[in-house]
N, C-alpha and C positions, 0 to 999 in steps of 0.2 A: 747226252750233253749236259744234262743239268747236276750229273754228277761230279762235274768238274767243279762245283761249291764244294770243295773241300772243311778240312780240319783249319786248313792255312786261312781260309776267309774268319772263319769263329775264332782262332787266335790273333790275326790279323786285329780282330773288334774287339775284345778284352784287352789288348794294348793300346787300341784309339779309347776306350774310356780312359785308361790312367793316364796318356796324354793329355785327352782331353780335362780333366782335373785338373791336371800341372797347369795347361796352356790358362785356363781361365782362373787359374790364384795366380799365378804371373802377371796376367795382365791386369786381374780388378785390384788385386792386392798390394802388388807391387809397381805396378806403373799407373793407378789410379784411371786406368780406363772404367770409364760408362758409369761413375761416379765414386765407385770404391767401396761401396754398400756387400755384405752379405747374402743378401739376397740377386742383388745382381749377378754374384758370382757363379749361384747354384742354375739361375737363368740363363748364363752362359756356356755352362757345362750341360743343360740337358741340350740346350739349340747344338751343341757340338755333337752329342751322341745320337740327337735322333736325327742328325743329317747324317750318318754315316748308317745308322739305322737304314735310312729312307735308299741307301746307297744298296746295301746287300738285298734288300727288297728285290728294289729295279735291276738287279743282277741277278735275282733266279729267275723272274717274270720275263726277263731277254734270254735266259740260257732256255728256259721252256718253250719260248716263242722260236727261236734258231733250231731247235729238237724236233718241232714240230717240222719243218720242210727238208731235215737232213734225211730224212726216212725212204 
């Protein structure tokens, strides 16, 4: 089961960071969310990536956990 983490999740996650990039110069840069700062922005982009980080995590830790009782 856990080999069902594919190619497709790892390119799946190299597209959520350049989203994620876009998504937060869109927003601190251009619509002046969370105050418009530089550094806000690069704060924003890593909170995006390491939530989706935290996301492929707890999807091999569940594919391992479900592997374990298909057996």
């Amino acid at each position: 089961m856990i080999f069902f983490f594919t190619g497709i999740d790892y390119a799946a996650f190299a597209l959520w960071i350049l989203i994620s990039i876009v998504l937060s110069y869109f927003f601190v840069q251009k619509l002046n969310f969370f105050g418009g700062g530089r550094k806000t922005q690069k704060i924003l982009t890593i909170g995006l990536i390491s939530g989706h980080l935290l996301y492929l995590i707890w999807k091999s830790v569940w594919l391992f956990i479900v592997s374990l009782f298909l057996k």
